[in-house]
Residue, then its C-alpha position, 0 to 999 in steps of 0.5 A: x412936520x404937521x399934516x393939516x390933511x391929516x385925519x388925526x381920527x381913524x375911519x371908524x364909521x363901521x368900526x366897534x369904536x364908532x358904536x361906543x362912541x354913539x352908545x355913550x352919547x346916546x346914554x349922555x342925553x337920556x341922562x341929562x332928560x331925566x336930569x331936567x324932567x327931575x328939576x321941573x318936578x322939584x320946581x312945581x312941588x315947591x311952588x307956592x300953592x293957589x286956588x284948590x292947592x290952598x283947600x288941600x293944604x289946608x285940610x291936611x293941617x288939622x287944626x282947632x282953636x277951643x276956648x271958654x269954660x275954666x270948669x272944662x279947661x283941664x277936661x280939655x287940655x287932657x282931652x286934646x293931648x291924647x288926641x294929639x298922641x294918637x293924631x299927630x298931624x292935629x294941633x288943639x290949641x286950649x284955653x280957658x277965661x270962662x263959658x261967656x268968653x268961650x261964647x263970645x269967641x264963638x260969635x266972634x268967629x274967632x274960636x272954632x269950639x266953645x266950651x261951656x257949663x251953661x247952656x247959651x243963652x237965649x240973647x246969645x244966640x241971637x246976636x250969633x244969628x245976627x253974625x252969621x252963625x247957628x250955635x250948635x249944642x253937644x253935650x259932653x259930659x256931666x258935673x256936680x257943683x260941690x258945696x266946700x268948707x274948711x276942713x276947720x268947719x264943723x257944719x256937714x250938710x246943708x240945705x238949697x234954701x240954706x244955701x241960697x240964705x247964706x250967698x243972698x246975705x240973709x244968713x251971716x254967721x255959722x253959728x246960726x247954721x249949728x257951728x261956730x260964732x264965726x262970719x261967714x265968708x262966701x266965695x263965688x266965680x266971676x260972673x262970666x263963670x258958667x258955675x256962677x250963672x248956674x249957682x245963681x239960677x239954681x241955688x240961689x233962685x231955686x230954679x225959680x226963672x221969676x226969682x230976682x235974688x242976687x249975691x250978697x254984695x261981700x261975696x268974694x268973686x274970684x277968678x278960678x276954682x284954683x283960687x277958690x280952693x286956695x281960700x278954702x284951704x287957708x279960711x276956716x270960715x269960707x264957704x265956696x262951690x266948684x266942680x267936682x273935678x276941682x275938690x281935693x282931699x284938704x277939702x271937706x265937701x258939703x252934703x246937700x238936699x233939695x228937701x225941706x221936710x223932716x229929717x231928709x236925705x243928705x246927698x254927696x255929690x259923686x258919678x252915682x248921685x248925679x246919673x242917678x238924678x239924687x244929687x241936686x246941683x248937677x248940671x251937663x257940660x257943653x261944646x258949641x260950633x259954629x253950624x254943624x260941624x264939618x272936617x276936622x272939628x267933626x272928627x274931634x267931636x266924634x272921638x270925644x264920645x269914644x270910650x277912650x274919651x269919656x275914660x278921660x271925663x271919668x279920671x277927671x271927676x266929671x260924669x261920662x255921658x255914656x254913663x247917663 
């Protein structure tokens, strides 16, 4: 029969069992502690972050948006796939459209660096200052514009007068230059192209800021110096300029002289000519910020005066600035 006075447990209030019993208990809370203690942590790490949490998110996500010039676009993107490799938590975004796009970007607050063949003009940096923002110049790297024919063409030099003739209309066929009777075909970039502004305001007008001398209205704008060597390839009579990055070897480039006097020194643009100072159509390249550059975008810009950098300008056909 069942005893309801019955102690089913033993007396075990000074017995070994008794200690067990509490040690087991004892480690059973200690567990389920540590167990909450670990869940709050998870929760709060997981949370969405507000106020200071945001900045420093936001720092570690180093991140730059670069745009403008199609003469750096290649420059760029190499530029910014190296950095990458070495930086893996960075992300450049790069992309091209040209240096009067890339300065607008800028303006617009919508880019965090613009690159461009050109310096920014005087209007653009007012209308910057009337948005919020000091443009601030880093020159980059050097380049040489080089004059190209078909490989076809049997002219070699030219003047910066002959030059400025040919895309102001006032010379129209080769055969006037010693070549053949064939037209000429001029070949330009697009007028948002900073190669195009700096051609007009050096070649065209001679460096002469009082000079109102435009391109013949049948010059060909095209839209990048990929097309402009296609047309080159392809036309025998075409005559364009590019970079020096952009010249391949089915091209045949053009020696230049500013000179006008007896029998002058014709000049091939390359690294040497432009430090140098010898060749006459060369320019520096450029990248704008928005005010001095802070964080990241400091952090890039620093590198891209590395050596390991400029051996990247220098692989590219452009002039390394620690060359000049």
């Amino acid at each position: 029969m069942f005893n309801s006075n019955r102690n089913l447990l033993p007396d075990c209030s000074n017995s070994l069992i008794a200690k067990k019993s509490v040690a087991i208990i004892i480690w059973m809370q200690s567990k389920v502690i540590q167990l909450l203690i670990l869940i709050v942590l998870v929760t709060t790490a997981c949370s969405p972050r507000t106020g200071d949490d945001e900045t420093s998110l936001a720092d570690s996500n180093e991140s730059i948006n670069n745009v403008g010039s199609d003469t750096m676009v290649n420059l760029a993107l190499a530029c910014a796939e190296q950095y990458q490799m070495d930086n893996p938590q960075s992300n450049l975004s790069v992309s091209g459209g040209g240096s009067g796009t890339g300065i607008a970007s800028l303006i617009n607050k919508t880019t965090d660096l613009a690159n461009a063949s050109r310096k920014i003009k005087s209007e653009e940096i007012v209308n910057a200052q009337a948005n919020g923002i000091e443009p601030v110049e880093f020159i980059v790297a050097r380049d040489a514009i080089a004059v190209i024919v078909n490989p076809n063409n049997p002219i070699s030099q030219l003047t910066l007068q002959q030059l400025s003739d040919i895309y102001s209309g006032k010379i129209n066929n080769w055969q006037e230059l010693g070549g053949e009777d064939r037209p000429i075909v001029r070949l330009s970039r697009e007028t948002n192209s900073g190669t195009h502004v700096y051609f007009l305001e050096q070649v065209l007008r001679l460096g002469d800021k009082n000079d109102k001398t435009l391109f013949s209205t049948d010059t060909l704008l095209l839209p990048s110096s990929e097309v402009i060597g296609a047309e080159i390839r392809s036309n025998p009579n075409a005559i364009g300029y590019d970079g020096l990055g952009y010249v391949t070897p089915d091209m045949k480039v053009v020696a230049v002289t500013a000179s006008q006097l007896g029998d002058p020194d014709f000049i091939y643009p390359s690294s040497e000519t432009v430090n140098d100072g010898t060749y006459p159509i060369a320019r520096d390249l450029y990248m704008y910020t928005a005010g001095e550059p802070v964080g990241f975008v400091k952090k890039y810009i620093g590198w891209i005066y590395t050596p390991q950098a400029q051996e990247i300008v220098s692989d590219l056909g452009f002039v390394p600035i620690l060359a000049k």
